[in-house]
N, CA and C atoms as a LAMMPS dump frame, in Angstrom:
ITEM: TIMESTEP
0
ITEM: NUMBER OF ATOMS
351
ITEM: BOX BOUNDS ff ff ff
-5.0000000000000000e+02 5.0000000000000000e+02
-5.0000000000000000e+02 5.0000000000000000e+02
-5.0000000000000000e+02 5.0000000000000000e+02
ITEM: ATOMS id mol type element x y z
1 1 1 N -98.694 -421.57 -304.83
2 1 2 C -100.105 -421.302 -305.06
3 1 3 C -100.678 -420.544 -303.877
4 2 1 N -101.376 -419.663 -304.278
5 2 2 C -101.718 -418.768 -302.483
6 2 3 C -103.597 -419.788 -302.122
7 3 1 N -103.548 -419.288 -301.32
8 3 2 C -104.527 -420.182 -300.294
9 3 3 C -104.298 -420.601 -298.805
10 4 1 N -104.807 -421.397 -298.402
11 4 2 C -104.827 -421.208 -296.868
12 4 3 C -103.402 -421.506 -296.64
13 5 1 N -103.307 -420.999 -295.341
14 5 2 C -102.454 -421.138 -294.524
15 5 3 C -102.194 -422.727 -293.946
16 6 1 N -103.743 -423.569 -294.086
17 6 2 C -103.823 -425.061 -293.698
18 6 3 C -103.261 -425.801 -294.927
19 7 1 N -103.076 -426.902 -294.638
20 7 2 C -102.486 -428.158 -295.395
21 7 3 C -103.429 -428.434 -296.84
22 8 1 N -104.635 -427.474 -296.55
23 8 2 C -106 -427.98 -297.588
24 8 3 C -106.993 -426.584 -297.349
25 9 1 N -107.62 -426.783 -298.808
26 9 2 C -107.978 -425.61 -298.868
27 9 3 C -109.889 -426.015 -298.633
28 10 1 N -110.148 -426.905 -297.828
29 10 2 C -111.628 -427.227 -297.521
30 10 3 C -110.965 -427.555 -296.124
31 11 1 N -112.143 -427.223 -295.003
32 11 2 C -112.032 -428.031 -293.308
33 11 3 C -113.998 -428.87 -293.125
34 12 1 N -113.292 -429.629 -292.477
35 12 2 C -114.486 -429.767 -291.785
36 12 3 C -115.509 -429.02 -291.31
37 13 1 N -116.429 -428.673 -290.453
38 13 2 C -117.406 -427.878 -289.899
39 13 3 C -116.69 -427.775 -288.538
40 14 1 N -116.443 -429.455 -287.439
41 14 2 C -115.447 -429.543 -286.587
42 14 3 C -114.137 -429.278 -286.961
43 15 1 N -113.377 -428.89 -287.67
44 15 2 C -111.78 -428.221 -287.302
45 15 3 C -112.194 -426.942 -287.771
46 16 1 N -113.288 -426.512 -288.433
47 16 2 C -113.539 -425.154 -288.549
48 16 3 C -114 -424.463 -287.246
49 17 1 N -114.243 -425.249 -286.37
50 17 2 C -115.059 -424.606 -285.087
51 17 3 C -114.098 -424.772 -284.109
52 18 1 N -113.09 -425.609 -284.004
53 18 2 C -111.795 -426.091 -283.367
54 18 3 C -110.952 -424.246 -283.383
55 19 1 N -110.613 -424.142 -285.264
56 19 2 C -109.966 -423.161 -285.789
57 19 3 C -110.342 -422.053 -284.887
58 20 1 N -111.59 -421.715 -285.078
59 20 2 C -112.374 -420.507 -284.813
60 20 3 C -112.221 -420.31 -283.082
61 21 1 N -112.671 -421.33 -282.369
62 21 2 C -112.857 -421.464 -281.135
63 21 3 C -111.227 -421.014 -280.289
64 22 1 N -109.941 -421.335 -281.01
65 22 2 C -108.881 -421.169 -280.442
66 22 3 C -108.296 -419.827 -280.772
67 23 1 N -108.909 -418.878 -282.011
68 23 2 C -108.486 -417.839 -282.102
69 23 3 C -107.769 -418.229 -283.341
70 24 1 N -107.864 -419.139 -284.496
71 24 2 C -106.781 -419.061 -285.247
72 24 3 C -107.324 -419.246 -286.411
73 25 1 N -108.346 -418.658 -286.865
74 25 2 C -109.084 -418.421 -288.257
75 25 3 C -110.302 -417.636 -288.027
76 26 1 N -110.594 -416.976 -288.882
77 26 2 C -111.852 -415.706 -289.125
78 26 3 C -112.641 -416.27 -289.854
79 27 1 N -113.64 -416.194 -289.174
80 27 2 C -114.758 -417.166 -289.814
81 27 3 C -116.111 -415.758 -290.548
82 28 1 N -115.87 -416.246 -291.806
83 28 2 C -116.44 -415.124 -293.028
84 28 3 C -117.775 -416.228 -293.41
85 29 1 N -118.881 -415.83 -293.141
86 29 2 C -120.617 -416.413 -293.747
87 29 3 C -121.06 -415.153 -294.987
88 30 1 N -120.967 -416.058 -296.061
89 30 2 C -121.13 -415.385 -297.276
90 30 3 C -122.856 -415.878 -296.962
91 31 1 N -123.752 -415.803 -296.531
92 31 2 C -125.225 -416.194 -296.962
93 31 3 C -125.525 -414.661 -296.776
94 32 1 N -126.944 -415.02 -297.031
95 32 2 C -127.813 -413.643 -297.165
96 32 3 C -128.696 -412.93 -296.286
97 33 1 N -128.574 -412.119 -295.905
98 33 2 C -129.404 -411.194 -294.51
99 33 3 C -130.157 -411.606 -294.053
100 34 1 N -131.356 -412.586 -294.248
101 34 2 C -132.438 -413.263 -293.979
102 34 3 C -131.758 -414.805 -293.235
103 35 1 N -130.899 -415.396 -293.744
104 35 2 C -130.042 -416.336 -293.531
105 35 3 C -129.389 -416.092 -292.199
106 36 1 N -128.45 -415.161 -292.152
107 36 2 C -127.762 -414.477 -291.11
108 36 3 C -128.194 -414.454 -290.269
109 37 1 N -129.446 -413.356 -290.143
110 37 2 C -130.775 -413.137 -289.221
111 37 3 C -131.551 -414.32 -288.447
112 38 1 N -131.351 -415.511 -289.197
113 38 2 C -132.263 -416.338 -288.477
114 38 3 C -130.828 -416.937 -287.301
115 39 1 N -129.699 -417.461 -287.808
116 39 2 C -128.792 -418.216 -287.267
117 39 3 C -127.643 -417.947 -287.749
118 40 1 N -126.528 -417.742 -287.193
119 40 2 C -125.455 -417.685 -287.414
120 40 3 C -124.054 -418.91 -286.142
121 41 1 N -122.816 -419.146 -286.843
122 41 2 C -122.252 -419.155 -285.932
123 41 3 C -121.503 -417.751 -284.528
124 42 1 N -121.201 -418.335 -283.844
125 42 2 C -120.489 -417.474 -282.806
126 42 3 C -119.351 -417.141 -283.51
127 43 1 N -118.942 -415.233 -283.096
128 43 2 C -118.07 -414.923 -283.777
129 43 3 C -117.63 -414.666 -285.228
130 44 1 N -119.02 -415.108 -285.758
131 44 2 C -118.747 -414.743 -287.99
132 44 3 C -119.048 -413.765 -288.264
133 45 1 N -118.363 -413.41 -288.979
134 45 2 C -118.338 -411.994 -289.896
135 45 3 C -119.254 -412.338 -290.929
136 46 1 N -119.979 -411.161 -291.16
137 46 2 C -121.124 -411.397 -292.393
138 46 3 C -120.738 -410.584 -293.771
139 47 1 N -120.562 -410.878 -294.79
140 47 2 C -120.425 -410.304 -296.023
141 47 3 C -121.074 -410.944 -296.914
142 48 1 N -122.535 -410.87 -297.017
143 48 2 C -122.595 -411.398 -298.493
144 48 3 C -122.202 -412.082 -299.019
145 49 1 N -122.236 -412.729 -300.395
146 49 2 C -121.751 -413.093 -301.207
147 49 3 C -121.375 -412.033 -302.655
148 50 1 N -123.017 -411.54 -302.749
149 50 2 C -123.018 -410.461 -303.823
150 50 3 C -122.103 -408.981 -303.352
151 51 1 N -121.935 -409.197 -302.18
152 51 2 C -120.989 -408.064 -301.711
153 51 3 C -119.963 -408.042 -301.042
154 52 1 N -119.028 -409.221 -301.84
155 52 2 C -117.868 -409.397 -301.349
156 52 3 C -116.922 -408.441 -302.071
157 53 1 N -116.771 -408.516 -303.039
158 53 2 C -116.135 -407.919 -304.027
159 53 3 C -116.009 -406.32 -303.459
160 54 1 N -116.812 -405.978 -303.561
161 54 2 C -116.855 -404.129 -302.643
162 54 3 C -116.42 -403.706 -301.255
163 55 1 N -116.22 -405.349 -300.825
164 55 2 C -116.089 -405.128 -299.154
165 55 3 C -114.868 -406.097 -298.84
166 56 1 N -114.007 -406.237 -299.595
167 56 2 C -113.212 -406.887 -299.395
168 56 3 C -111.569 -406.493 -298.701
169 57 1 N -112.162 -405.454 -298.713
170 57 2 C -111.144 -404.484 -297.971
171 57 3 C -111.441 -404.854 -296.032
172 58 1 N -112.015 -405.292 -296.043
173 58 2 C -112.97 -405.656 -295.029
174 58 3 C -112.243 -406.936 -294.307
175 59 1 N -112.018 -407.522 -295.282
176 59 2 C -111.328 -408.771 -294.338
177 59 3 C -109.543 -408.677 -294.387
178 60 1 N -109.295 -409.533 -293.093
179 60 2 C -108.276 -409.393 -292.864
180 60 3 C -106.994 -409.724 -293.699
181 61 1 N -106.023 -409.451 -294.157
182 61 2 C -104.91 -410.151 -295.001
183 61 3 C -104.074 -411.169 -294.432
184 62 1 N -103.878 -411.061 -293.08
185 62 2 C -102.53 -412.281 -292.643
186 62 3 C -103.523 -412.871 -291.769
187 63 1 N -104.443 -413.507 -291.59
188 63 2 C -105.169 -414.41 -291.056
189 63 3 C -105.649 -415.447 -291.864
190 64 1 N -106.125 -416.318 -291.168
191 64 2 C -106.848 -417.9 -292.068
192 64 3 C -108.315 -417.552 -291.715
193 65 1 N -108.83 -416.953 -293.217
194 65 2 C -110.023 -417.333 -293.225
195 65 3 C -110.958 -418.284 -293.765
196 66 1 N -111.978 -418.806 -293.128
197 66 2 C -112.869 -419.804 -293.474
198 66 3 C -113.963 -418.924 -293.733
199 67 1 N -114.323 -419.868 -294.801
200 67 2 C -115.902 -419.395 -295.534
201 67 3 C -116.914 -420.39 -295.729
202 68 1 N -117.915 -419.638 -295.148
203 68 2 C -119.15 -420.814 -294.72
204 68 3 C -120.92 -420.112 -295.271
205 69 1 N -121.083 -421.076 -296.044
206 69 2 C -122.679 -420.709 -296.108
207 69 3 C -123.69 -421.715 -295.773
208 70 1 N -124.487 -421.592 -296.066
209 70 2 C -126.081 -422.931 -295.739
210 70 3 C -125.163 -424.093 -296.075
211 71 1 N -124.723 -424.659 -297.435
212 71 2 C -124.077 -426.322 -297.653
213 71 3 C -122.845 -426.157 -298.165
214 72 1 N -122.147 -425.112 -298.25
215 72 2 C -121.15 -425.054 -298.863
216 72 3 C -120.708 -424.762 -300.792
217 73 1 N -121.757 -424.429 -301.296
218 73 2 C -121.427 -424.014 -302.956
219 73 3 C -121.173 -422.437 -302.821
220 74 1 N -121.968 -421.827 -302.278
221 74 2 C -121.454 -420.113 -302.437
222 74 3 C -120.042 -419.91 -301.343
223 75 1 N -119.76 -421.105 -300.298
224 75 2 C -118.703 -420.385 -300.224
225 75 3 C -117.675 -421.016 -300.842
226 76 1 N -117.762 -422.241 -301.545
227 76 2 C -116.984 -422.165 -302.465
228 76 3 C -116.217 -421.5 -303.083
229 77 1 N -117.509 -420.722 -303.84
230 77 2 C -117.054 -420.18 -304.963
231 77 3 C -116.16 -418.818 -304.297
232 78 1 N -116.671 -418.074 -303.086
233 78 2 C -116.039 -417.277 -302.422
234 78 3 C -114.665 -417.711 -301.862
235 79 1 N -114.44 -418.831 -301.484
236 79 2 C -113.134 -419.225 -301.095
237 79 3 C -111.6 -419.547 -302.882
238 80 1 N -112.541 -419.737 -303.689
239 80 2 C -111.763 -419.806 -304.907
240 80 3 C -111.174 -418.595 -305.285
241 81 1 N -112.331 -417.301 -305.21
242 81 2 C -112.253 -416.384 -305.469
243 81 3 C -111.178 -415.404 -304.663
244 82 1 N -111.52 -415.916 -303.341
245 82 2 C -110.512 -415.226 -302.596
246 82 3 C -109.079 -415.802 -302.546
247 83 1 N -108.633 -416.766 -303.068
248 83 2 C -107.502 -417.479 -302.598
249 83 3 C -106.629 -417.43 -304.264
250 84 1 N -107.8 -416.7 -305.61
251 84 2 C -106.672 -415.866 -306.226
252 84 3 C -106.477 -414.406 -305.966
253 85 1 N -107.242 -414.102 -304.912
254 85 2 C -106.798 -412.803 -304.378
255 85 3 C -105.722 -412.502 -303.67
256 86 1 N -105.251 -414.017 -303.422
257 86 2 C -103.939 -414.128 -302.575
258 86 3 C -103.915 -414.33 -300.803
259 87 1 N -106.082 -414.107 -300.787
260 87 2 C -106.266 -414.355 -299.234
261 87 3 C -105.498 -415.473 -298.731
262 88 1 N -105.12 -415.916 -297.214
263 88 2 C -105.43 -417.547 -297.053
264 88 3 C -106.702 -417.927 -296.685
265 89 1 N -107.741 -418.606 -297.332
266 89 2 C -108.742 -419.143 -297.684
267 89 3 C -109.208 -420.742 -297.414
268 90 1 N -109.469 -421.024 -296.634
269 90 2 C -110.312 -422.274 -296.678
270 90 3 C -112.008 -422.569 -296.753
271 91 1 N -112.384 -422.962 -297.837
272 91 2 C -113.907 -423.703 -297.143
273 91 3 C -114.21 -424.819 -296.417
274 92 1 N -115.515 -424.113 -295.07
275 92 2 C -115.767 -425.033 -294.981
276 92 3 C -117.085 -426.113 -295.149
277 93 1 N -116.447 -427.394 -295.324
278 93 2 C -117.286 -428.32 -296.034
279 93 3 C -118.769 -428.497 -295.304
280 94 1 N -119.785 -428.303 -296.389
281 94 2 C -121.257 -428.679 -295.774
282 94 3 C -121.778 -427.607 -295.082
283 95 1 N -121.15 -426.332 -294.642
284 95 2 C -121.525 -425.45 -294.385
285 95 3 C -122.137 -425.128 -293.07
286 96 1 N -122.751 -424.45 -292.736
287 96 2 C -123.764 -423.995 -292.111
288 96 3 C -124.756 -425.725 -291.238
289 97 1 N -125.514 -426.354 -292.367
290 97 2 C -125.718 -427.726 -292.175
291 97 3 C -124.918 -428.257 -291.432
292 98 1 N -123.778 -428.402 -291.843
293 98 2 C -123.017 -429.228 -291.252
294 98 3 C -122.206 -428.974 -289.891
295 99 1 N -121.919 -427.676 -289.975
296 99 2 C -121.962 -426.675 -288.468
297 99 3 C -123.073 -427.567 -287.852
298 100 1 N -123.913 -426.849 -287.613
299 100 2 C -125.347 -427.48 -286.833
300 100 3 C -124.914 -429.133 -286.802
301 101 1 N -125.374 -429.676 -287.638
302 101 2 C -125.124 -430.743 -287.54
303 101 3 C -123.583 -431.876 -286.147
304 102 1 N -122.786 -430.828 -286.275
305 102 2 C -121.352 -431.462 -285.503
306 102 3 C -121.521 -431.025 -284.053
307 103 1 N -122.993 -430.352 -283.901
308 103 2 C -123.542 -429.696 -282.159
309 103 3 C -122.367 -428.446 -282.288
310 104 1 N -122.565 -427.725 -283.12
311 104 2 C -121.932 -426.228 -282.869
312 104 3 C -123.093 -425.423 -282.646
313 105 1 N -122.768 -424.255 -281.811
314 105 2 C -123.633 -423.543 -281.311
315 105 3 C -124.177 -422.469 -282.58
316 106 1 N -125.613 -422.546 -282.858
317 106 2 C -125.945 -420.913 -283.758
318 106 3 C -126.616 -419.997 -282.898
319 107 1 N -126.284 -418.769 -283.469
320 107 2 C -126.848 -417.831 -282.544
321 107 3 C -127.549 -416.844 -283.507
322 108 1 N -128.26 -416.199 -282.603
323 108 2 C -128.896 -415.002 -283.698
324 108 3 C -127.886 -413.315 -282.868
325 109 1 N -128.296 -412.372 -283.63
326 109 2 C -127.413 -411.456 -283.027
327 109 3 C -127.333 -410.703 -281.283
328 110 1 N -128.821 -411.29 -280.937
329 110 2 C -128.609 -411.124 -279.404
330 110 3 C -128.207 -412.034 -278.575
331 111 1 N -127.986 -413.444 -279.06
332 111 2 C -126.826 -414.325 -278.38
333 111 3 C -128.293 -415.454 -278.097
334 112 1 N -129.586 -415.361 -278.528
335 112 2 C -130.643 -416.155 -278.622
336 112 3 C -130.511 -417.613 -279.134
337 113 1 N -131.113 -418.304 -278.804
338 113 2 C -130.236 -419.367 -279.982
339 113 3 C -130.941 -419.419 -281.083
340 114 1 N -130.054 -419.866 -282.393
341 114 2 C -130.612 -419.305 -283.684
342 114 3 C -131.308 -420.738 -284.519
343 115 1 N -130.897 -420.522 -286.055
344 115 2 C -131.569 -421.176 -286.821
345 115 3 C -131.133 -421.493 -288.236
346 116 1 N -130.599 -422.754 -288.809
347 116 2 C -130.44 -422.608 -290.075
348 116 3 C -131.205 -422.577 -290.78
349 117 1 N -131.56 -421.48 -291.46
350 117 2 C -132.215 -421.947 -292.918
351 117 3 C -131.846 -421.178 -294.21
């Protein structure tokens, strides 16, 4: 079955920030420009959701990526989507929320500190 490279195809918010922090997953935020803009994690790539599909050339092929939005349903559906694309794909659980929540750092794009909403 293609999908992540991990044991499971959902992580935590903490082993997603573990992942990310050591260099060993690409952390993809499917939310929306306004979303992005207020807070993001350190280091995420931004694509949409509605513009994944067009930009998918965009992400990497032999890496573990995680997909993260506000609680976790759009990247769901982005991590399903990508993992019959043959990506390796994990979501992670609770999202964005739950980032914040585990004391991970958000930032906005000048390194300010940011904001979920």
């Amino acid at each position: 079955m293609p999908g992540s490279y991990l044991d499971e195809d959902e992580v935590s918010a903490e082993r997603a920030r573990e992942l990310v922090e050591a260099g060993e997953a690409w952390l993809l935020d499917v939310r929306e420009g306004y979303e992005w803009e207020a807070g993001h994690a350190p280091g995420a790539h931004h694509i949409p959701l509605y513009e994944l599909e067009a930009r998918q050339h965009e992400l990497p092929e032999a890496e573990q990526i995680l997909v993260i939005c506000h609680t976790g349903g759009r990247s769901r559906m982005a991590t399903d989507a990508l993992n019959r694309a043959d990506y390796p794909t994990a979501n992670v659980a609770g999202g964005m929320d739950a980032w914040q929540a585990s004391g991970a750092e958000v930032v906005r794009d000048d390194g300010t500190a940011g904001a979920v909403v």
